[in-house]
C-alpha positions in Angstrom: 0.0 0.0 0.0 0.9 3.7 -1.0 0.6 5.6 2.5 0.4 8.6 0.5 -2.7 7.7 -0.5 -4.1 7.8 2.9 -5.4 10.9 4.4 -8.1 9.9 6.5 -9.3 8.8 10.2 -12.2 6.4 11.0 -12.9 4.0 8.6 -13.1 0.4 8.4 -9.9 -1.2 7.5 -8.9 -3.0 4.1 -5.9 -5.2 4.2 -3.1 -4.9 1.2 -0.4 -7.1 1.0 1.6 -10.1 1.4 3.1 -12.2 4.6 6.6 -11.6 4.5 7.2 -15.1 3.1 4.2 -15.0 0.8 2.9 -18.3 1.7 -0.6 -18.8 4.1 -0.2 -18.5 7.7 -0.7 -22.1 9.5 -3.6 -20.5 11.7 -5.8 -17.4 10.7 -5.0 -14.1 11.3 -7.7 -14.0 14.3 -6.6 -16.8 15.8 -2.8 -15.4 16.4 -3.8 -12.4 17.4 -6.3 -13.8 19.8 -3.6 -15.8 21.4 -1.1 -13.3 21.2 -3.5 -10.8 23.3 -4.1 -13.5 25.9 -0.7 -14.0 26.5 0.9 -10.0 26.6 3.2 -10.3 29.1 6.5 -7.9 29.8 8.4 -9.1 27.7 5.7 -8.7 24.7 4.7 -5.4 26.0 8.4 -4.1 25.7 9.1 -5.4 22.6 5.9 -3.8 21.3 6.5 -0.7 22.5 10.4 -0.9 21.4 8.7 -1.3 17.8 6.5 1.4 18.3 9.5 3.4 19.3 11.6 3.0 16.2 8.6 3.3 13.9 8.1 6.6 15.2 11.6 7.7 15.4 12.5 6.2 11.5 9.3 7.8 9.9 6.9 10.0 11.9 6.4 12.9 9.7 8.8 15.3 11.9 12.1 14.1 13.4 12.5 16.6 16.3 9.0 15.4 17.4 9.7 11.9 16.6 13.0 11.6 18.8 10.7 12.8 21.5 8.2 10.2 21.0 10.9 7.1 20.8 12.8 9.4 24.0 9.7 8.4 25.9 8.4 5.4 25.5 11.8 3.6 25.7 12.6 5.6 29.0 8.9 4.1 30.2 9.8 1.1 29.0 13.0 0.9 30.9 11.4 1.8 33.9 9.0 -0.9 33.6 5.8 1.6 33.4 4.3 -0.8 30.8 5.4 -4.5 32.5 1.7 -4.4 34.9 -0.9 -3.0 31.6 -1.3 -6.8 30.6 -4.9 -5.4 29.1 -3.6 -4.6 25.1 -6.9 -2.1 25.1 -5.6 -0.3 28.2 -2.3 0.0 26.5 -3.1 1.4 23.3 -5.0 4.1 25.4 -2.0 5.0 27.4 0.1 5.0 24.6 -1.9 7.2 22.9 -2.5 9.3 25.6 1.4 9.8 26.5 2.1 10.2 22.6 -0.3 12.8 22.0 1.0 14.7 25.7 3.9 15.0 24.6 3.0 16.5 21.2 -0.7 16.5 20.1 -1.2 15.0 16.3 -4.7 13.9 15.4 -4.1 11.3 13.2 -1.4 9.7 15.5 -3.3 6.9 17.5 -2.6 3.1 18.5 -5.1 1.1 18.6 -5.7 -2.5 18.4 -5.2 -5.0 15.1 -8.5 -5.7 13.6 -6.8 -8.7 12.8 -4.0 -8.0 10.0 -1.5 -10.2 9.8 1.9 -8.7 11.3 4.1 -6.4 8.8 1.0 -5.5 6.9 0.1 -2.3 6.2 -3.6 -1.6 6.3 -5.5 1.0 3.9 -8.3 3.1 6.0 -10.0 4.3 3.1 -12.5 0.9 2.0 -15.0 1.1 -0.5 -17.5 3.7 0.4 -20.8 2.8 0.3 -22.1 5.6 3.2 -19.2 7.7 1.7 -21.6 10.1 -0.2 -25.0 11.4 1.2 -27.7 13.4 0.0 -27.2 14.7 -4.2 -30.1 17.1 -4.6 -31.4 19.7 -6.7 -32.2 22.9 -3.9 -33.4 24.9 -6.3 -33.0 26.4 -9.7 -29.6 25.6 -11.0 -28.4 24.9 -7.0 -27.2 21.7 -6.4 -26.1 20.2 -3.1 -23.7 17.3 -2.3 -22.9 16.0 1.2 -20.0 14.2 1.6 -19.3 11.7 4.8 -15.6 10.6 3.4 -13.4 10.6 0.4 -13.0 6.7 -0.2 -10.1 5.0 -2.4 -11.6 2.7 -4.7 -12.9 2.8 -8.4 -16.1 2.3 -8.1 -16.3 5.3 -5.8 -14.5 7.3 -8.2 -17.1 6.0 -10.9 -19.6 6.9 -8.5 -18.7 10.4 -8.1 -18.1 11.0 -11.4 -22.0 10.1 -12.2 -22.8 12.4 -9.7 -20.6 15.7 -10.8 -21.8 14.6 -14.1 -25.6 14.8 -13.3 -25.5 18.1 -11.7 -23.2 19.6 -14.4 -25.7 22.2 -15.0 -25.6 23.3 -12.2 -25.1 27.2 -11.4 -24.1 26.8 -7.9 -22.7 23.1 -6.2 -22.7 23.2 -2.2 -20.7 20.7 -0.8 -21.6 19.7 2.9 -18.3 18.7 4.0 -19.7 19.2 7.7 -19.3 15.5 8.9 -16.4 14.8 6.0 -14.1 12.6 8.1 -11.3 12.3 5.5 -10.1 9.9 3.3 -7.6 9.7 -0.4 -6.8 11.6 -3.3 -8.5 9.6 -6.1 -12.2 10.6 -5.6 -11.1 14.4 -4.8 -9.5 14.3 -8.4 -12.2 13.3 -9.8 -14.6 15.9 -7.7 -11.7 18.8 -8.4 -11.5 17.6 -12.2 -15.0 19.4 -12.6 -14.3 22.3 -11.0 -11.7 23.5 -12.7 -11.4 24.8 -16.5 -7.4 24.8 -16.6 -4.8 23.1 -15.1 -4.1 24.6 -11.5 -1.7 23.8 -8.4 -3.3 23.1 -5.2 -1.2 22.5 -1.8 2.2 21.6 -1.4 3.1 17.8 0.1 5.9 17.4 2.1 6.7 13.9 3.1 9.8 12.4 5.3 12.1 10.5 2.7 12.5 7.4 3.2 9.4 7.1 5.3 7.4 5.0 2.5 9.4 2.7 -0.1 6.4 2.7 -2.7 5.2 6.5 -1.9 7.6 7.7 -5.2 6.2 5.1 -7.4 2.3 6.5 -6.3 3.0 10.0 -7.0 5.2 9.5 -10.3 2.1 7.5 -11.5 -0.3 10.4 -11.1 -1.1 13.3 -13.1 -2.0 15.4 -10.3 1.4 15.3 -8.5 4.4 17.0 -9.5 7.5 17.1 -7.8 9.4 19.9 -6.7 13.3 19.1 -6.8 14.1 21.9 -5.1 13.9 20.7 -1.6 15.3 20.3 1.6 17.6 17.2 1.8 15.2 15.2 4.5 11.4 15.6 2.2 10.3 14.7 -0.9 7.8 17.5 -1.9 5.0 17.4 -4.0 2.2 20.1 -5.5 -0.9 18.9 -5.9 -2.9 20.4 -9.3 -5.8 20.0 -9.9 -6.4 18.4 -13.9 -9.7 19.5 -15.5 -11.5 17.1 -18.0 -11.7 17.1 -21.4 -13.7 18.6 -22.5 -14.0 20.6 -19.6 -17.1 20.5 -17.2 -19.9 23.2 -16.6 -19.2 22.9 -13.4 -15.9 25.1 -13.4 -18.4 27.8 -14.1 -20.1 27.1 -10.6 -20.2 29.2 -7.8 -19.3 27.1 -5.0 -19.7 26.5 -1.6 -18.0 24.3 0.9 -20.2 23.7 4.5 -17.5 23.0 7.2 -17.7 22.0 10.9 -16.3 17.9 11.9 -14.4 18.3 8.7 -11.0 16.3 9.0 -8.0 15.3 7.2 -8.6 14.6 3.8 -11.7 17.0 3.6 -9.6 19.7 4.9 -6.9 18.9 2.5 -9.9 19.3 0.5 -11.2 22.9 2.0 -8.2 24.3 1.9 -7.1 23.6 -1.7 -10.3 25.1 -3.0 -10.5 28.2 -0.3 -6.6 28.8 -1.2 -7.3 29.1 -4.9 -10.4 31.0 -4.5 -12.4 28.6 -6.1 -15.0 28.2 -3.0 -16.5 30.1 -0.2 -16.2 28.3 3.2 -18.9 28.9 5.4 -19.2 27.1 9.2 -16.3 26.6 11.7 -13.2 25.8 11.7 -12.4 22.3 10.8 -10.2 19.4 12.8 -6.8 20.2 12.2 -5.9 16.7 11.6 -3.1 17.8 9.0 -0.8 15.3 8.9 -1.4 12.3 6.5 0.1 8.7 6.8 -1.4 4.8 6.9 -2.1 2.0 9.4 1.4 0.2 10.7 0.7 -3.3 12.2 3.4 -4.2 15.2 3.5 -6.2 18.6 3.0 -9.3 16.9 -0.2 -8.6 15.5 -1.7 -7.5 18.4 -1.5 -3.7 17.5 -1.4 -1.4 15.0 -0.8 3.1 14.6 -1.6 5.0 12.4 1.8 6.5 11.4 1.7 9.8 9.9 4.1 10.9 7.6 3.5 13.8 5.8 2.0 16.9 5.9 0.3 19.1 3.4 0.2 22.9 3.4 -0.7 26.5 1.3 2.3 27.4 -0.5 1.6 30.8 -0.5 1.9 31.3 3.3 3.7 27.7 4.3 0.9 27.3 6.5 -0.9 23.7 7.3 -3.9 23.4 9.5 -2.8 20.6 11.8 -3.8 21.7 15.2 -5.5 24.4 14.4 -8.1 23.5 11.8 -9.1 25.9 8.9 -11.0 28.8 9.6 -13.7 29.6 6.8 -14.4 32.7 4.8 -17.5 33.3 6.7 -17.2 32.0 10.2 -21.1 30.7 11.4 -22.8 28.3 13.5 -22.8 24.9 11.5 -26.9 24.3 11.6 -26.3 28.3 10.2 -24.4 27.1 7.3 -26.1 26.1 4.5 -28.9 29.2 5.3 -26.2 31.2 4.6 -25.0 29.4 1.5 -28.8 29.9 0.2 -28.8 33.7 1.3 -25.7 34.3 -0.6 -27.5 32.6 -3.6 -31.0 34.4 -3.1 -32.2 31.3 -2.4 -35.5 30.8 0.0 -35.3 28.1 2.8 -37.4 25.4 2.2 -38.3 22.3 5.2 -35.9 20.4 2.4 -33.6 22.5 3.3 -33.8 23.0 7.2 -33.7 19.4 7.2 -30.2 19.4 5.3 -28.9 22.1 7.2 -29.2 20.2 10.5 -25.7 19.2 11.5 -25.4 15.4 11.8 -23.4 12.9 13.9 -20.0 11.8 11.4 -19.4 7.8 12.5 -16.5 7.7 14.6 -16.3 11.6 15.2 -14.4 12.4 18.3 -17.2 15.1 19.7 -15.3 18.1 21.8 -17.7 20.3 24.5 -18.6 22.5 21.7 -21.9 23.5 22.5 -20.8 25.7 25.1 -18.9 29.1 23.9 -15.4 29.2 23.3 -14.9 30.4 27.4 -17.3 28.2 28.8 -16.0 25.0 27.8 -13.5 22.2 29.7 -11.6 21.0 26.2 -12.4 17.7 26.3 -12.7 15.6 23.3 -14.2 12.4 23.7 -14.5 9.3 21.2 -18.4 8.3 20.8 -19.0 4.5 21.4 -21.9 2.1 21.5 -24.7 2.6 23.1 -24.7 1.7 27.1 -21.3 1.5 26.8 -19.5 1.9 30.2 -16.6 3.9 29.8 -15.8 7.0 27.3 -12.1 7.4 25.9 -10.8 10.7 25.9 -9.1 11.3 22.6 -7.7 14.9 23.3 -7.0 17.5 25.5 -7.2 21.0 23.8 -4.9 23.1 25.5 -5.5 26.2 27.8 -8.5 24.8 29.4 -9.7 23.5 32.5 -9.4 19.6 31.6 -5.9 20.4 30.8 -4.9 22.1 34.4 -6.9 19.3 36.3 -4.6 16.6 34.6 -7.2 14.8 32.8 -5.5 13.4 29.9 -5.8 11.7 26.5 -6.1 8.1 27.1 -7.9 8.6 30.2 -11.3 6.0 30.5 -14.6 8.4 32.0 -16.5 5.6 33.7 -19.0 8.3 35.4 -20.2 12.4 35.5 -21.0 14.3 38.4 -21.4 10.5 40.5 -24.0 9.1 37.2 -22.5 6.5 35.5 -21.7 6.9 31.5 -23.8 3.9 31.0 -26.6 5.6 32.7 -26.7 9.0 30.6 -28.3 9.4 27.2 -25.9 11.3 24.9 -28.0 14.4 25.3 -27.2 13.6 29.3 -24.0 13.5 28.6 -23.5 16.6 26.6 -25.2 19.0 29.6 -23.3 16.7 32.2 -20.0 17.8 30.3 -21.3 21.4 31.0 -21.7 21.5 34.3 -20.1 24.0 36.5 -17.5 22.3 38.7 -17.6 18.6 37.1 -16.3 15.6 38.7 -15.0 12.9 36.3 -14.1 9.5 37.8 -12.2 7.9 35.1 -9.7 4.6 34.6 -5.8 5.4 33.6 -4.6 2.0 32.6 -5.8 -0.2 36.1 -5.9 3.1 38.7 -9.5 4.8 38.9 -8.7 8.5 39.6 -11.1 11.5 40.0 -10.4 14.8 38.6 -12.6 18.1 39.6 -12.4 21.2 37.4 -14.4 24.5 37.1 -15.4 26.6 34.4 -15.3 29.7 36.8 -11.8 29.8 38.1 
């Protein structure tokens, strides 16, 4: 697999790949990682993480960061810190946790094998199926597309192809990117293909060289990539252009506007290619900032795998990326606010078709921060959304400057109850006003401890 062409979080996974041998495995993948997770002791836990280690140190997109990273865990590891989490969940956590404390990325996170054999790589951009949403006309010569993730197979590229194509009339195209989670470059080709009536550069690529064996071979192959000789010694750097059709769509006539709010990754690189040119209006707030692209790394024997990243894409005008800090669009709004504002700019009439669109939806797998509450009222917790009843809540980040961050809560952390109520026990609309309470108790689970952490939002 091309890591390059990964750019996304939260999808299911699709293996690529060989066994280093080539020849079947004796048992099934499921069945060594099984045993392999009932048997984690020290030793496996320190040779996972020793793995981990030089992963991050050999390829992690930055190598200042990346000492820091290996600097850490094999310090831990030396200590013995790891020998008692026998529990591989509870470790991936912590590692994740203790990763991201020491320098946040969004992409970077360890979680456990789906069941990959070990030394695969694993491609997190399947077959889309939920990938595109509504396609609608909103009125005269306004079309609307919502996108839930750029997938990275042909027949999704097909797919969005017919689409583009069937709106190619189309005066004005708003693209809901609101609950966009990521995902590759070959669908956005196709979608920027339409939108553009002459060749045009994008966003600038840098990746770490030597960090993917087959990323040159991907990039060579693709008439959207160019590379830039002119370099520093330790990237390989890449523009991305955009390459209309021929003959050239309608659409590049189309006023355009992009929805934003959840957007991650991919969909940013996305946002910020078409804001940068000029060819869109962004309207919501300000995306992820989960800037940094990469691909699934299996390690530990199978039981484990991160997502690596290593790259990161940026405006070459000002040098500037978005990791950490998201885009911020033209026209800064509430997200349900979005697409009225779209329709205002286009002297367009709401309709109950579309209040229903402009309703901000839940993106699977969307790590939910305290938003609701204004920028000054709010704790900066990010927290992973599971299955229902479930009895603990991961948090996934802690946004610096805030309340959670001074208490100590960290990333990694398990929430197990609010305010003395269970998790299990709270409906997610429970939840959400819990999480906005002023003080709030959290009783949570780092690794085997059960802590409780008490923070205020008034001082």
């Amino acid at each position: 697999m091309n890591l390059a062409q990964t750019l996304g979080i939260a999808a299911a996974a699709l293996v690529m790949g060989l066994s280093a041998s080539g020849a079947a495995p004796a048992q099934t993948v499921s069945q060594v990682v099984a045993e392999a997770r009932a048997r984690l002791a020290p030793d496996a836990i320190r040779g996972a993480v020793e793995e981990l280690a030089a992963m991050l140190e050999q390829r992690y997109v930055s190598p200042d960061v990346a000492e820091q990273y290996a600097t850490h865990l094999r310090e831990r590891a030396a200590a013995g810190a790891y020998d008692g989490v026998d529990d591989p969940q509870r470790l991936a956590a912590q590692l994740t946790g203790e990763l991201n404390s020491i320098h946040r990325d969004a992409h970077l996170r360890v979680t456990l094998n789906g069941g990959s054999e070990p030394g695969r790589r694993v491609l997190r951009a399947p077959p889309g199926d939920d990938a595109f949403g509504e396609a609608q006309w909103l009125a005269d010569g306004v079309a609307y597309l919502r996108i839930n993730m750029i997938p990275g197979d042909d027949a999704s590229e097909a797919r969005m192809g017919r689409i583009l194509d069937e709106y190619a009339e189309a005066d004005a195209l708003v693209l809901d990117l609101r609950t966009c989670r990521g995902g590759t470059l070959g669908v956005m080709d196709v979608l920027l293909s339409r939108l553009y009536a002459r060749p045009t550069q994008l966003v600038t690529m840098d990746t770490r060289r030597g960090a993917d064996r087959g990323l040159e071979d991907f990039y060579a192959g693709s008439a959207t990539m160019r590379e830039i000789r002119d370099a520093p010694s330790n990237v390989r750097r890449w523009q991305h252009w955009a390459q209309p059709t021929s003959p050239v769509s309608s659409l590049a006539n189309a006023r355009v506007f992009v929805l934003t709010n959840e957007t991650a990754s991919a969909c940013e690189h996305l946002s910020l290619a078409l804001k940068e040119t000029g060819r869109a209006t962004l309207i919501g707030a300000t995306t992820r900032g989960a800037g940094n692209y990469g691909g699934e790394e299996v390690f530990g024997n199978g039981v484990f795998q991160v997502f690596l990243p290593i790259g990161r894409t940026y405006a070459e005008r000002t040098g500037q990326g978005w990791e950490g800090i998201g885009i911020t669009p033209d026209r800064v709004t509430a997200p349900q606010e979005a697409l009225n504002e779209a329709l205002r700019e286009l002297n367009v009439a709401p309709t109950p078709t579309t209040q229903a669109l402009g309703r901000v939806r839940d993106a699977p797998d969307a790590i939910r921060v305290d938003r609701a509450a204004s920028p000054t009222r709010r704790y900066g917790i990010g927290m992973i959304t599971g299955e229902p009843n479930a009895t603990e809540i991961e948090v996934a980040e802690i946004t610096p400057g805030f309340a959670a961050e001074r208490s100590g809560l960290q990333a990694g952390d398990r929430i197990v109850s609010v305010n003395g109520t269970s998790v299990r026990a709270l409906t997610p609309e429970a939840l959400s006003a819990a999480m906005r309470a002023s003080p709030l108790t959290l009783e949570v689970m780092r690794g085997n401890e059960r802590m409780t952490f008490r923070m205020s939002l008034d001082g």
